[in-house]
N, C-alpha and C positions, 0 to 999 in steps of 0.2 A: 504494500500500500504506500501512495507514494505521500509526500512530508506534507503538501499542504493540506491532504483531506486526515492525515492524522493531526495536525496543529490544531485544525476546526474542531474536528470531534475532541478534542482535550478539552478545549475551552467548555463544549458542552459537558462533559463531564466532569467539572468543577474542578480542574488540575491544571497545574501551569504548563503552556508549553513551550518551545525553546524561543518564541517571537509571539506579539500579536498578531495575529489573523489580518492581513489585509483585502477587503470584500471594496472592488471596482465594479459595479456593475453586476454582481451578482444579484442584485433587485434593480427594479425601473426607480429606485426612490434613491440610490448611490451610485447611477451613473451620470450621463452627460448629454445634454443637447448635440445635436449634429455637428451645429456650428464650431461648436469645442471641439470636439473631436476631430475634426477637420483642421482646424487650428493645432492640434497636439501632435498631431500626424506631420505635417510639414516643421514644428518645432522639432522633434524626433528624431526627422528624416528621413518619414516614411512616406514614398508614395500614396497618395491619396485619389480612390478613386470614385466609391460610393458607400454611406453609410448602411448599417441595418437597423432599419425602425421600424420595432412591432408596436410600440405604446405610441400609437399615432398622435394621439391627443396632445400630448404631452411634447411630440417629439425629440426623445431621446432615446438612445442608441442601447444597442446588444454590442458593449464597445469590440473594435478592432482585437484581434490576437494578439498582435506587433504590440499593443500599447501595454495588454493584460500582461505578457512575457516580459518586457519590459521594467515595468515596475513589480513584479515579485507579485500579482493577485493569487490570494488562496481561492477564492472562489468562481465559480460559472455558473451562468444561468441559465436555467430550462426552460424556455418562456413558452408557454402555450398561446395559441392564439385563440381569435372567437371562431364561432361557427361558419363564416365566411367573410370575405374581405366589405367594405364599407362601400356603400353606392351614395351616387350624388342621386337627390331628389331635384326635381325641376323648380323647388323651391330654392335651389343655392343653397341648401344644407346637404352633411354629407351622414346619414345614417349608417350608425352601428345595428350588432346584433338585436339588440334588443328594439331598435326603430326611434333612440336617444337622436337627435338629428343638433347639430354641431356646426359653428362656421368657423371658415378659418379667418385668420387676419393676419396674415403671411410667417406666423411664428408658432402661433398656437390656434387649438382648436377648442371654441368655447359650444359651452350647451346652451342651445335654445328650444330646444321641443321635446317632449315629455310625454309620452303614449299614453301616461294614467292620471295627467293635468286636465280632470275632465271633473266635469259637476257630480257624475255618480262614479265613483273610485270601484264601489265593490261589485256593479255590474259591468264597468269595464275590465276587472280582475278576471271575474270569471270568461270574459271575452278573450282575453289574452293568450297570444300566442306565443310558445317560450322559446326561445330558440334550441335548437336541436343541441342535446350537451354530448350526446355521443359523437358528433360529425368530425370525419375525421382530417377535415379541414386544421381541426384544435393541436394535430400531433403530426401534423407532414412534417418530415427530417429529423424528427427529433430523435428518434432510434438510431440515427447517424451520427447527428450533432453526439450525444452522449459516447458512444463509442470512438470517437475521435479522441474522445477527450482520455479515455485507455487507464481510468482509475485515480489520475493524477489530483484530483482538483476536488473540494468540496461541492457538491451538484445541489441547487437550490431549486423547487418548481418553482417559477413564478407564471403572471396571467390570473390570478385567483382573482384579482383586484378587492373591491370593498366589498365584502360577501354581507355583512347584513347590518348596515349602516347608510354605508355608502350610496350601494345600488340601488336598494329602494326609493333612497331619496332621488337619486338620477331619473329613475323610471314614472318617479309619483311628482315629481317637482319639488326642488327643496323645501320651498316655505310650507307648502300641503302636507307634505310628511311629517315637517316637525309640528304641524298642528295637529294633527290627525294623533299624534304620540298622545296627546292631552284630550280631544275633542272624541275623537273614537279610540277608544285603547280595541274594542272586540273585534274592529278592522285590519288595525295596524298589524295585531297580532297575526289574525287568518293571514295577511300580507307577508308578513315576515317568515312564517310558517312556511310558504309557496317559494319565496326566494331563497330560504333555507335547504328546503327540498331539492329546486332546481341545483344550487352551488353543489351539494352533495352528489347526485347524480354526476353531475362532470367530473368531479373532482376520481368519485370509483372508477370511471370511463378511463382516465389520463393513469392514476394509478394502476390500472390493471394492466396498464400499455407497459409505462414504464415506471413504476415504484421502486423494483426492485435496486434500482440505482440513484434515484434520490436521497440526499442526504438531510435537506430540510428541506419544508415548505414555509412560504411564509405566504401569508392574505395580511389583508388592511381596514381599518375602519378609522377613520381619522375622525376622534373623537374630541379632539382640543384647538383652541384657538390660543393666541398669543399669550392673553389673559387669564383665560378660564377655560374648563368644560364646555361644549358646546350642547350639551344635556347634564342635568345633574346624574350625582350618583345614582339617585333612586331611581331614576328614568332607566339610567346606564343597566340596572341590576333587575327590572324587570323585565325590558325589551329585549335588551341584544346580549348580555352574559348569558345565558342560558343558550341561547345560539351558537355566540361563540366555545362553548362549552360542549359543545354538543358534537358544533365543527373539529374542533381539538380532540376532543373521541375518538374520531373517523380519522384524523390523519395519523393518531399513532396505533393504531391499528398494522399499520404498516412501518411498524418501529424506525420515524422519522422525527426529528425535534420540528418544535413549531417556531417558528418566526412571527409576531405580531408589527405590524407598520402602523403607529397612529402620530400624528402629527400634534405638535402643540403642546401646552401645558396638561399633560396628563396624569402629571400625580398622585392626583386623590383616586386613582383604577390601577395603578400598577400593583396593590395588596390583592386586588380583583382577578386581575392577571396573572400572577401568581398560582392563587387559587385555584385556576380554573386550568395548569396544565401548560400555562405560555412559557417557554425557555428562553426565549430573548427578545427583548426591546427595541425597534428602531422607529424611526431614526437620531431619538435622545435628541431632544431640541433645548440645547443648551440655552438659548435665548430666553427662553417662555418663558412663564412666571413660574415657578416652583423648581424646577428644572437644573437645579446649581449640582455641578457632578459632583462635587466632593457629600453634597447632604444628600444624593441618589444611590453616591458607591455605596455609603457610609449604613443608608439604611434598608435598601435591594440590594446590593451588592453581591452577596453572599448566594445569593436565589434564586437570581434571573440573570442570563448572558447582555448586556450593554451591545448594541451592534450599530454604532455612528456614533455622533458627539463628538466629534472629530473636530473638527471647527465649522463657526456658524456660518452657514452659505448667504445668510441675507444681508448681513452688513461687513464682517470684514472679510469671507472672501476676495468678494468683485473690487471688495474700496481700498484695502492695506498693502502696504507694500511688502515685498515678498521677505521680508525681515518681520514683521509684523505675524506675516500667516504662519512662518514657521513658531513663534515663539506661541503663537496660542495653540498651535499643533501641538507640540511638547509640553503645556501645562496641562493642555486635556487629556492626551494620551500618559501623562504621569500620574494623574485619578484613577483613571480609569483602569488602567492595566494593573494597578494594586491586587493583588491576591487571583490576579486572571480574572476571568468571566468576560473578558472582551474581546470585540474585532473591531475595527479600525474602519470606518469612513466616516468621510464630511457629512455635516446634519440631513445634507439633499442633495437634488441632481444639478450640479453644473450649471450657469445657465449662460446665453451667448455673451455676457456682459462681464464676465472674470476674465481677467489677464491672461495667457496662458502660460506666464515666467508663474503667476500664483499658483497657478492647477502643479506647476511643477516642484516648488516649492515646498506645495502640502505634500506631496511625493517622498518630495526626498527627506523633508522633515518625519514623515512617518518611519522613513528608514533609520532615522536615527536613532529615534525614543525606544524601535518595535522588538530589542531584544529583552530577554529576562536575565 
């Protein structure tokens, strides 16, 4: 077995290993816009020819080889895709699986249409058509992609996106879903039930393809804003814990550690989290309110794998100079990597507006801090 999928699995198994884990792109929430990576590529001095982007939305990248080999990445990602590629509507929106319809504005792709933003939610529910979770659209190459990769590398599913948070609210319309939590709980629930159902179906689908090589999965529910919670706890504890708990059942079924993605100040859930089976945290948003590494190591530490927090991507990536990024690289990975439990990336993905002497910088600076 080769060193970086044993350095991985140490971490999860609560033991030091001879470095931090450093994870480029093994999630769509620790890589890079196009833009960057096209940029890193010619810093490098690697020809540059075309990107791969499966998280359209988002647009960023399954980064480059050249760049993973490069900088020492422990990890690769398995990305699943959806049930089929996105069609333009004669509306100028561009429709996902689910019929979420989206425009661009030449960098990103935002939501504007909503198949269940309708006056009667629970007769268009039962109208609803789910998209196909078995299609095998979801797994083209991937039996490749993984065998390429010949054991070397901690193997991550990703694609699961916001399995029961997220999606609903995409599908129902934000503001309706969060009203709906308060105004019908006996909907929300039957709701959340069906999108529960659906995630799990795909998820045995992909597994049953290929599990037996995955080494974590991780899904998302981005439950935090700068400040606060974007639901309280009590919300949090009867709506979507029990979900997410449920989901975490199913994936270790197939004796896989779980990865949780939520965004923001989410401190008062990580005892939640805990609880319910999550083995690590990303992407540690050192910013946010409550969010200070050293009172995070200090009192999860011990319990849950820390996976980012690396440095903050929203103000001093893009703005400090490359003397600046390394030094907060090294005070965070000094927290963090205390008694292990961690792996090493920036709080989020890249975005076209960092430097690319900084993106290098955080690089090298991770190499320095990343032994034990």
């Amino acid at each position: 077995m080769a060193d970086s999928k044993i350095c991985v699995q140490t971490v999860f198994d609560g033991n030091l290993p001879t470095k931090v884990p450093l994870d480029i792109g093994g999630i769509n929430n620790s890589t890079m816009h196009w833009k960057v990576e096209k940029k890193l590529c010619e810093a490098l001095g690697f020809p540059f020819t075309e990107s791969s982007i499966i998280a359209l939305d988002q647009q960023v990248v399954v980064p480059d080889e050249r760049i993973l080999e490069y900088f020492g990445a422990d990890t690769r990602t398995i990305y699943i895709r959806e049930s089929g590629p996105w069609k333009e509507g004669k509306d100028g929106l561009f429709y996902d699986q689910w019929r979420i319809g989206r425009v661009f504005d030449g960098q990103y792709y935002t939501m504007k249409a909503h198949p269940l933003r309708v006056d009667n939610p629970r007769q268009a529910l039962s109208l609803f058509e789910w998209p196909d979770p078995r299609s095998e659209y979801r797994v083209a190459g991937l039996e490749e992609r993984i065998s390429s990769y010949a054991g070397r590398y901690a193997l991550v599913l990703e694609g699961l996106r916001e399995v029961s948070f997220g999606l609903p609210s995409w599908i129902r319309g934000v503001a309706d879903f969060y009203m709906d939590l308060v105004s019908d709980p006996v909907f929300s629930h039957e709701f959340l039930d069906r999108v529960l159902e659906w995630n799990l179906d795909v998820f045995r689908f992909v597994m049953d393809r290929i599990g037996g090589s995955i080494d974590v999965v991780k899904f998302a529910d981005d439950l935090g804003t700068q400040e606060s919670l974007l639901i309280s706890p009590d919300t949090y504890r009867e709506f979507i814990k029990p979900r997410h708990a449920r989901y975490v059942e199913e994936i270790k079924k197939y004796g896989c550690r779980v990865l949780l993605h939520s965004c923001g100040a989410v401190r008062p859930l990580i005892e939640d989290f805990i609880e319910i089976g999550i083995d690590a945290l990303n992407p540690v948003q050192v910013s946010a309110a409550g969010m200070d590494p050293g009172e995070l190591k200090e009192e999860f530490g011990s319990r849950i794998v820390f996976w980012g927090g690396g440095i903050d991507t929203q103000a001093v990536l893009p703005s400090a100079s490359p003397a600046l990024v390394r030094e907060e690289v090294g005070r965070n990975m000094e927290v963090f990597k205390k008694g292990g439990r961690y792996i090493f990336a920036q709080v989020h993905n890249i975005q076209p507006d960092v430097p690319v002497e900084n993106v290098i910088a955080m690089y090298e600076a991770y190499r320095e801090h990343s032994l034990y």
